[in-house]
N, C-alpha and C positions, 0 to 999 in steps of 0.2 A: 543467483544460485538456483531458485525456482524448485519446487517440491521434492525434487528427489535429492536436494542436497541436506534436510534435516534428516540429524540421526534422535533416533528415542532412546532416553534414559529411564523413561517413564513419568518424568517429570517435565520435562523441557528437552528443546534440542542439544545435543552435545558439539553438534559445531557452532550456530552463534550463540548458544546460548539465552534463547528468547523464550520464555512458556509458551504451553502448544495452545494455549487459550491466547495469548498475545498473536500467536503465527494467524489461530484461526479467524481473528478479529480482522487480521490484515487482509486475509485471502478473503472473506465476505466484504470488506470495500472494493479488492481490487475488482473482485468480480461483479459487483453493482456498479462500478463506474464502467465495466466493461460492455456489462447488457442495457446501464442509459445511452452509452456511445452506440451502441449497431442499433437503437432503438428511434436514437433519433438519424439513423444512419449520417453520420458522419463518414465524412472522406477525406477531411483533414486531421486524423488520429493523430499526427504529431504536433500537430500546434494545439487540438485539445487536453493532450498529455501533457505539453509542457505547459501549458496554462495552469492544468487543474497542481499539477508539482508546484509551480510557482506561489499558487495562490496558500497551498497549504504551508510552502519554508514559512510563506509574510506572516500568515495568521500563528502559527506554532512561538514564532521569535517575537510578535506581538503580545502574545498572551503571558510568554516570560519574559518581556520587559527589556528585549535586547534589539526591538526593531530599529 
């Protein structure tokens, strides 16, 4: 959906419904993996991306005991 698709309540988005402190946690990872990637210039961005997605499903479903 990317930035211009949350609306302010003043509390949280009113479309997904995520707190703007949970939105802004996200957008500060996405954007630190974004500036480790052009940092170590990567030119394989999508097998990085999918790696780093992959690596996070195992570790999330690991920590809740459903790996």
């Amino acid at each position: 959906m990317g930035k211009t698709a949350c609306r302010d309540d003043g509390k949280q988005c009113i479309t997904c419904g995520r707190s703007f402190d949970e939105i802004t946690q996200t957008r500060n990872l996405i954007d630190a993996l974004a500036e480790f990637a052009c940092t170590q210039r990567y030119h394989n961005i999508d097998e990085f991306s999918a790696y780093v997605a992959e690596k996070v499903n195992k570790k999330v479903k690991h920590r809740q005991g459903s790996a």
